[in-house]
C-alpha positions in Angstrom: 24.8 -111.0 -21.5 26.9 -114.1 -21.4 29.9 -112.7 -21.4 28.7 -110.7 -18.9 29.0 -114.0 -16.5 32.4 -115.0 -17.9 33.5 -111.3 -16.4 32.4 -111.6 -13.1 34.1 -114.8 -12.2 37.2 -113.6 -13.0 36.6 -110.1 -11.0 35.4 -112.6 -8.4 38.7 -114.1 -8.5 40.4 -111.2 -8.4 38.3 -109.4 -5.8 38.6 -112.0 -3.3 42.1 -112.8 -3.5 42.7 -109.3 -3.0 40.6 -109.2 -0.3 42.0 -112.0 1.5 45.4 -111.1 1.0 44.3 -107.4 2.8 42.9 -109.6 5.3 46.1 -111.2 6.5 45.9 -114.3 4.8 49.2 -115.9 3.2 49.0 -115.9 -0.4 48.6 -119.9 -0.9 46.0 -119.6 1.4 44.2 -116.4 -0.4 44.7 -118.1 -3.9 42.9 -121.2 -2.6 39.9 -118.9 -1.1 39.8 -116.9 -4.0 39.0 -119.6 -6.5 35.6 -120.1 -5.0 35.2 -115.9 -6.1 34.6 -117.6 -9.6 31.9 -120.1 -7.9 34.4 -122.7 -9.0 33.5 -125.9 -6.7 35.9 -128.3 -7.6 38.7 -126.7 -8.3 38.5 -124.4 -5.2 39.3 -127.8 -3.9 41.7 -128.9 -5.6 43.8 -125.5 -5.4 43.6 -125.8 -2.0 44.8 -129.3 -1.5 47.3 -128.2 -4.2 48.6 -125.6 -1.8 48.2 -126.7 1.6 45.9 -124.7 2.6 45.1 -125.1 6.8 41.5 -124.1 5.3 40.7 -126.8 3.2 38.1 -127.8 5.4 36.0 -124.7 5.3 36.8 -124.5 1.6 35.3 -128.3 0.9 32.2 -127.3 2.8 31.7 -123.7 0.7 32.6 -125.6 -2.2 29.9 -128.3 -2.1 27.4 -126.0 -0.4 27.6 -123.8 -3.2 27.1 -127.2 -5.6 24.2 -127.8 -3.5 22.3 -124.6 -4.2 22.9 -124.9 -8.3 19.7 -126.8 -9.0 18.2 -123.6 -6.9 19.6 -121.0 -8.8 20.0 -122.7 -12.4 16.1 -121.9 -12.9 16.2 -118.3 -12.4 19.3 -117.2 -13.7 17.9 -119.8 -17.0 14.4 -117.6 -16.4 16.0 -114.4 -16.4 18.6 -115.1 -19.4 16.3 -116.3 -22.4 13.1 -114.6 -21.0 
């Protein structure tokens, strides 16, 4: 089941670069949005400082919302995994 986790980050990746490149986004800019497809916080953040991206902004504030909701989530997905 855990690898099951480990699959959809990287399809997460995957998907929403894709996506954002469809979308009209450059690719800097669609690398640095599709990081957070793996719910990667921090280094959404740091990709898109790497890269310039004119949405780092945005990105800092999906980033640490995201961060925010963990202790949220943590207890189900822990419920739902060894239950």
């Amino acid at each position: 089941l855990m690898m099951l986790f480990g699959g959809a980050a990287q399809f997460g990746i995957f998907f929403t670069l894709s996506l954002a490149t469809l979308m009209g986004f450059s690719l800097q800019d669609a690398a640095s949005v599709g990081i957070i497809g793996a719910a990667d916080g921090p280094t959404s953040i740091f990709v898109a400082n790497y890269f310039g991206s004119k949405y780092l902004g945005a990105i800092i504030v999906a980033a640490y919302s995201y961060m925010a909701l963990v202790p949220i989530i943590q207890p189900v997905v822990i419920r739902a995994v060894t239950t």
